[in-house]
N, C-alpha and C positions, 0 to 999 in steps of 0.2 A: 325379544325383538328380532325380528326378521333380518338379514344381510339388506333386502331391499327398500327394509325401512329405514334400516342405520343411514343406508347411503341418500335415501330421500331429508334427511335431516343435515346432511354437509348442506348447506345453501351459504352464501357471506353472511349471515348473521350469527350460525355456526362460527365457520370461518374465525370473525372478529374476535366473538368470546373467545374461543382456544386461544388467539396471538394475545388478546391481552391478561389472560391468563400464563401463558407461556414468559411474557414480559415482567408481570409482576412479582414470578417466582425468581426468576434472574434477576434480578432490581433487589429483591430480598437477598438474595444469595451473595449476589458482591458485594452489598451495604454489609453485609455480617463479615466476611471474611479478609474485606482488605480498607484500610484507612489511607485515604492519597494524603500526602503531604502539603502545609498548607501554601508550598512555596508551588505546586503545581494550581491548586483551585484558583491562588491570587493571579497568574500568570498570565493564564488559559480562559477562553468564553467557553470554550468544550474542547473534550478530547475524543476526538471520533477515530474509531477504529472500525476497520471494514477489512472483512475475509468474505471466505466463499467457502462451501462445502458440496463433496458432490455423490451421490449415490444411486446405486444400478436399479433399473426397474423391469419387472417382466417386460419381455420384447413386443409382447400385442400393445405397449404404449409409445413405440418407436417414431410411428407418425405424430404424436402431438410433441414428443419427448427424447428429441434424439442425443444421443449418445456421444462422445467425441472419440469413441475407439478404439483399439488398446485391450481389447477383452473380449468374450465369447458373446456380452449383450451388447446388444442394439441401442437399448433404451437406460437414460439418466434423466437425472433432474441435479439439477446444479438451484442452490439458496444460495443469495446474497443478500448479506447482513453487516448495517452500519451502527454503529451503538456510543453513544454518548456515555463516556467513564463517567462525567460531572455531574450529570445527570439523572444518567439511569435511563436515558430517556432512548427509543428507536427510533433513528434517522431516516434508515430505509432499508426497507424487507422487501427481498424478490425473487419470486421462484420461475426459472424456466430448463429450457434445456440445456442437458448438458455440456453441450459442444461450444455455447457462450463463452465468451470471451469475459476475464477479469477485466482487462485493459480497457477495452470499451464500457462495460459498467461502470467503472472508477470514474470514466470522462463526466458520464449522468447524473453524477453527485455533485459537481462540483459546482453545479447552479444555486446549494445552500449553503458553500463557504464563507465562512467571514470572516473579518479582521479580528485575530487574536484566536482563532481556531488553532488543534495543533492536532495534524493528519497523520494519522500512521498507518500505514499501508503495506502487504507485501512486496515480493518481486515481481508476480503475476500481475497486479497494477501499475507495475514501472513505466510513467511517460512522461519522457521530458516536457512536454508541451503542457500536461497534469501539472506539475511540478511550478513550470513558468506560469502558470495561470495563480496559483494556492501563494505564490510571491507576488504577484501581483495586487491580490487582494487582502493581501498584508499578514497572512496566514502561516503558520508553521509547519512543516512536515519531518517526518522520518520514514526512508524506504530503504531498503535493500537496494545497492545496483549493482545491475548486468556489467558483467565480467569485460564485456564489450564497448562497454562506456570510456570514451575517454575524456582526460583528467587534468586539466592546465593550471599551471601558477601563470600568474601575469609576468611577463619578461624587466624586470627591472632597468636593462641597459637592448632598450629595442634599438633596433638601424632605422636612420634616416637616409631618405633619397639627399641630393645635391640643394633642389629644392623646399627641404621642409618637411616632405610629405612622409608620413611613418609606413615600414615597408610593412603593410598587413602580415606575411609569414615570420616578422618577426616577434608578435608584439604577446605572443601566449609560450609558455612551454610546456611541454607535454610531459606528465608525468609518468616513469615504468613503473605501475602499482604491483606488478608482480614482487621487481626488487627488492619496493620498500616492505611487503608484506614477507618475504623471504629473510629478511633483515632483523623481524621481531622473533621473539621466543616464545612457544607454546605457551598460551595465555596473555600475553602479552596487548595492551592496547595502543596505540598510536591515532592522535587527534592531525589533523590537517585541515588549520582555517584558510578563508578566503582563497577559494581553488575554484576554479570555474571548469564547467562538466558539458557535455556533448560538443563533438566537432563543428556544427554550425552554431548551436545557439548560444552557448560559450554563460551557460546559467552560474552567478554566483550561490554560492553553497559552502557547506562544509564537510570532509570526507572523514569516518571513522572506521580504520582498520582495527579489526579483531584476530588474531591466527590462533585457532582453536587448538584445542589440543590435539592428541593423540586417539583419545577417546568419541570426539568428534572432527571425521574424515575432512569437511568442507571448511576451506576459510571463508571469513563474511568480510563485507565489507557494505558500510552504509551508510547515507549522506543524510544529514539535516541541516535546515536552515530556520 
């Protein structure tokens, strides 16, 4: 067969068979090699996980395919991929350029959330407002957060005015997550319930420091609700 017959045969009907081909061996592959727990299936309507992957393409596809930079090509394609653990099932596939943003794709999913879902997301999807919406709709999450996030306990003994009226700057306190994470011991875990997260929107949640080891350079640190 010809290169210009191969390529006369990609049409979406192609397309379809290869993805759900590509689905069914994956679906096979995790049914064989990992068993969830039955405290997760009973818990959960689905467990959706969503990454992104990204890789370089000759530069003569820069115009349809651009790149986000950082290297000698021009041209990427960035796949995003949501996938249902419970299931097996593909949430949602989508291929564009590479210069696309996780954060705003993450937003475009969030129109199949539902009650009893439970999200798990990178740091590249990190948004509060993502976040406030998946609690709203009675949904579960776990993300990674930006280092830059900050981190309130409610003020137990807030100030009141003369009148009554509670003084807004007092009513949250801030927490230094460097400290406490400087506090623990390589490997070491620390849970922190009911903390409310971003400066304005002040989202209840729950914050789980990890300080890695030596082995691994970066501490994490990651909220679920």
């Amino acid at each position: 067969m010809s290169p210009e017959g191969l390529n006369q045969r990609f049409n979406p009907t192609a397309v379809e068979l290869l993805r759900h081909v590509f689905a069914t061996l994956l679906t096979k592959k995790l049914s064989t090699s990992q068993v969830l727990s039955h405290r997760y299936v009973s818990q959960f309507r689905s467990i959706r996980i969503l990454d992104s992957t990204t890789f370089q393409l000759p530069n003569v596809f820069a115009k349809t395919y651009q790149g986000s930079g950082g290297s000698s090509h021009t041209a990427s394609v960035k796949i995003q991929l949501e996938y249902d653990l419970l299931s097996g099932q593909f949430l949602h596939v989508h291929s564009g350029p590479g210069k696309e943003n996780d954060r705003t794709y993450g937003s475009t999913c969030l129109q199949t959330v539902q009650t009893d879902d439970l999200c798990i997301r990178d740091l590249g999807y990190f948004d509060l407002n993502d976040l406030h919406q998946m609690d709203e709709k009675g949904a579960s999450y776990i993300s990674r957060l930006k280092l830059n996030t900050r981190v309130y306990l409610r003020n137990p003994n807030p100030e009141y005015f003369k009148n009554g009226t509670l003084k807004k700057q007092t009513e949250y306190i801030q927490l230094d997550m460097e400290e406490i994470m400087h506090q623990l011991k390589p490997g070491q875990t620390h849970e922190i319930s009911d903390v409310y997260i971003g400066k304005n929107q002040k989202l209840p949640t729950r914050v789980i420091i990890h300080r890695l080891t030596e082995e691994q350079p970066e501490h994490d640190w990651k909220i679920m609700r």
